[in-house]
Backbone as JSON, one array per atom type, in Angstrom:
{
  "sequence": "XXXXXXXXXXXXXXXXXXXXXXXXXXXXXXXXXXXXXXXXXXXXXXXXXXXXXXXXXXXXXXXXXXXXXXXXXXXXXXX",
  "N": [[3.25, -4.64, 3.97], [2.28, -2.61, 1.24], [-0.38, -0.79, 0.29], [-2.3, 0.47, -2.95], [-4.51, 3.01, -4.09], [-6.61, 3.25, -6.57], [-8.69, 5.06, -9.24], [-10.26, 3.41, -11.3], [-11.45, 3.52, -13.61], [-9.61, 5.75, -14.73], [-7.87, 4.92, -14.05], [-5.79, 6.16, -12.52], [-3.75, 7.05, -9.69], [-4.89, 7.29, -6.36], [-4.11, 7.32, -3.89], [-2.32, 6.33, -1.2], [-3.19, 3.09, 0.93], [-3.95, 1.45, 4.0], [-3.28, -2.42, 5.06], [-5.45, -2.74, 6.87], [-7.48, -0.75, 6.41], [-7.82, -2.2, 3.42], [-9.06, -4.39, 4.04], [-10.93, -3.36, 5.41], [-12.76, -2.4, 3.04], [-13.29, -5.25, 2.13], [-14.16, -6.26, 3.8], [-17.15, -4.81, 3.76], [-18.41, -4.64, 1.47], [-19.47, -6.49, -1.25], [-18.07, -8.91, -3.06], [-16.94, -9.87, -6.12], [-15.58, -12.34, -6.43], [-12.74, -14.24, -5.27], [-10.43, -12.93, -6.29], [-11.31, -10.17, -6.84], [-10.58, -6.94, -6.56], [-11.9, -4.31, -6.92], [-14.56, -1.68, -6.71], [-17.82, -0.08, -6.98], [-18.56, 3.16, -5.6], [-20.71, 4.9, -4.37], [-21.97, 8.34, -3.32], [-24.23, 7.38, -1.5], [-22.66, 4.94, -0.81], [-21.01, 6.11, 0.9], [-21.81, 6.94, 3.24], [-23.22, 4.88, 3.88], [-20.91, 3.9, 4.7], [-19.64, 5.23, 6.6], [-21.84, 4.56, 8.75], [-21.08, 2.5, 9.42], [-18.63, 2.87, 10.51], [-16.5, 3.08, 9.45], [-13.2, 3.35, 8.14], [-11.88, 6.5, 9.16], [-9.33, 8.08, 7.46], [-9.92, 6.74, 5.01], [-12.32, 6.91, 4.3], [-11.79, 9.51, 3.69], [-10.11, 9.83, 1.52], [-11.32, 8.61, -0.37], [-13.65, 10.4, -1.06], [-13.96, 12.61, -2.6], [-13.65, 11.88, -4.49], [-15.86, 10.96, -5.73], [-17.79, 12.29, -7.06], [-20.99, 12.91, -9.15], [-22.49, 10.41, -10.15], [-20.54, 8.31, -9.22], [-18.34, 6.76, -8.68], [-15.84, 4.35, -9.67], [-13.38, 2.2, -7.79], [-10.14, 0.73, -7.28], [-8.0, -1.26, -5.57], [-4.48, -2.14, -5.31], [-1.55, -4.22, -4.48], [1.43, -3.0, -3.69], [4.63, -2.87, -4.32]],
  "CA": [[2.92, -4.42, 2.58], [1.46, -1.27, 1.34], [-1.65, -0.44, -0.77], [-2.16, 1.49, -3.54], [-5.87, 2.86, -4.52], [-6.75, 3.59, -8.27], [-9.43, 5.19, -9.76], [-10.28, 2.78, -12.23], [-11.89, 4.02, -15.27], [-8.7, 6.72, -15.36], [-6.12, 4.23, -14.1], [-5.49, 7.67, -11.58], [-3.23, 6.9, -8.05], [-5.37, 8.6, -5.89], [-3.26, 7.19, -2.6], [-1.92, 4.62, -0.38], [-3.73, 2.53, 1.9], [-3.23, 0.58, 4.4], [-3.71, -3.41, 4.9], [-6.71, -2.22, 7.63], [-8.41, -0.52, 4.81], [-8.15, -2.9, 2.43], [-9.46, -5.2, 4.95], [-12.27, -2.98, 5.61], [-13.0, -2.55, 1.88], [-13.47, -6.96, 1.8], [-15.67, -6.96, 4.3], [-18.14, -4.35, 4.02], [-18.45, -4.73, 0.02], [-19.46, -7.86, -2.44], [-16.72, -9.29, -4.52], [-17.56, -11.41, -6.96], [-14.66, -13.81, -6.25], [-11.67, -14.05, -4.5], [-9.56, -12.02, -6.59], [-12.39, -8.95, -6.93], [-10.48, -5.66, -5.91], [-12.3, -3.19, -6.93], [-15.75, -1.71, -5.82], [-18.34, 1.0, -6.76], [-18.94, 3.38, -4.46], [-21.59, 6.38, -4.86], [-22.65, 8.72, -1.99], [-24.98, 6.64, -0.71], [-22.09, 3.85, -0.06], [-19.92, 6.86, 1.87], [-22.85, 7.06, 3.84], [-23.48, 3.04, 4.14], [-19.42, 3.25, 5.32], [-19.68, 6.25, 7.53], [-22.57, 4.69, 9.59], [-20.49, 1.36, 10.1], [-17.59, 3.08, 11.25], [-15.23, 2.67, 8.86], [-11.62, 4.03, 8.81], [-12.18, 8.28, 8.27], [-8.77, 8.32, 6.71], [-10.08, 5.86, 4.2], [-13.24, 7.85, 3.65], [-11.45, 11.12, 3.17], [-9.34, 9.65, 0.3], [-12.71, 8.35, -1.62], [-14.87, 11.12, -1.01], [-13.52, 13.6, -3.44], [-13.31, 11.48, -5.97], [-17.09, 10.43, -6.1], [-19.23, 12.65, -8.25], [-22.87, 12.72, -8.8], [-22.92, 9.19, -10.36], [-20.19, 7.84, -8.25], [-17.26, 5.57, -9.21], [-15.67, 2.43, -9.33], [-11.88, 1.53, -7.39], [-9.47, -0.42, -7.24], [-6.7, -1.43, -4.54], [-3.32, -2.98, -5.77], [-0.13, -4.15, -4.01], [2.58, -1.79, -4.19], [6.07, -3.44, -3.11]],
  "C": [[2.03, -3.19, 2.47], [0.32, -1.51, 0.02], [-1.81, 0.75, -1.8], [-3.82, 1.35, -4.26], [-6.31, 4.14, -5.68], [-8.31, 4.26, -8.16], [-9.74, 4.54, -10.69], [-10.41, 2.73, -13.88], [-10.49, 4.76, -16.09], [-7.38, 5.6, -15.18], [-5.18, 5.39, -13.2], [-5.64, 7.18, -10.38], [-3.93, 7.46, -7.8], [-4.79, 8.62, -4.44], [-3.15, 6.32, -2.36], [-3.07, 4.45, 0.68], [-3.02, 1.6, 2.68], [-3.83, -0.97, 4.54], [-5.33, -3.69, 5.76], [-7.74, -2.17, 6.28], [-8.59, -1.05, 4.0], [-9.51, -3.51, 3.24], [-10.9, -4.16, 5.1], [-13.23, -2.72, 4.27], [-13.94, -4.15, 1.43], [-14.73, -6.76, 2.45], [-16.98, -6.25, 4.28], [-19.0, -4.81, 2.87], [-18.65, -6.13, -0.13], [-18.4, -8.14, -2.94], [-17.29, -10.44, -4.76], [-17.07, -12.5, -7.03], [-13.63, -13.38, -5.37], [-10.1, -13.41, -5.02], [-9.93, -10.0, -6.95], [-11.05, -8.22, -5.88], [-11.08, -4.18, -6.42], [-14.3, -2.82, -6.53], [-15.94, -0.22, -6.5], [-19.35, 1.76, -5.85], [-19.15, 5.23, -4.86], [-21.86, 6.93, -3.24], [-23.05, 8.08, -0.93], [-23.94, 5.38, 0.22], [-21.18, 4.58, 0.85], [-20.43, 6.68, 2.73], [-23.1, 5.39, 4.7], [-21.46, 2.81, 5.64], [-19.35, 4.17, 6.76], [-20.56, 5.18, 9.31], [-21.77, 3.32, 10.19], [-19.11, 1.58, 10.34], [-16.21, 2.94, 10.56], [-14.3, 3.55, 8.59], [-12.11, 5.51, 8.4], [-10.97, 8.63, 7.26], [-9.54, 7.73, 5.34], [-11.29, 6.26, 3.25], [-12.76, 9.19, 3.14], [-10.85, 10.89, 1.75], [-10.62, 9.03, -0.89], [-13.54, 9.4, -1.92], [-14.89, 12.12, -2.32], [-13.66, 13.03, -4.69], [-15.03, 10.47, -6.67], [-17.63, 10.87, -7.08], [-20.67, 12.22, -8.08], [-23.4, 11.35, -9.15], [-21.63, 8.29, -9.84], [-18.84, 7.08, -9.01], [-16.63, 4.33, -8.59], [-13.82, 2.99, -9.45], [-11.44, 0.91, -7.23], [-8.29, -0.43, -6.62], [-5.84, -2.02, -5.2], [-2.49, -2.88, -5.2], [0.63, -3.69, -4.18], [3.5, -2.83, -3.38], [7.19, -2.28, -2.45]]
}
């Protein structure tokens, strides 16, 4: 199954992921329940992801799309 990861506010593909990445998304991050996919993530959390090793593809596809006050994404199943 493949992943697909939104910008939220715009509703803007910004790429695929894979089920890893999601997966690393769950566990580093809060969700408020068990259907929570999305997550905001400012500098500071590139930084938080960087130091725990998490995927570099996965960081390269967020990084760009941060800004100075940061934003909020969202993963969805693609078939």
């Amino acid at each position: 199954m493949a992943y697909a990861l939104y910008l939220k506010d715009t509703d803007k593909r910004i790429g695929t992921i894979t089920a890893d990445q999601v997966q690393t998304l769950i566990d580093l991050f809060e969700e408020e329940d068990t259907t929570d996919q999305d997550y905001f993530i400012s500098a500071d959390t590139i930084d938080f992801m960087k130091e725990q090793s998490a995927d570099e593809g996965l960081i390269a596809l967020l990084e760009p799309h941060i800004g100075e006050d940061g934003a909020e994404f969202e993963w969805r199943e693609e078939d």
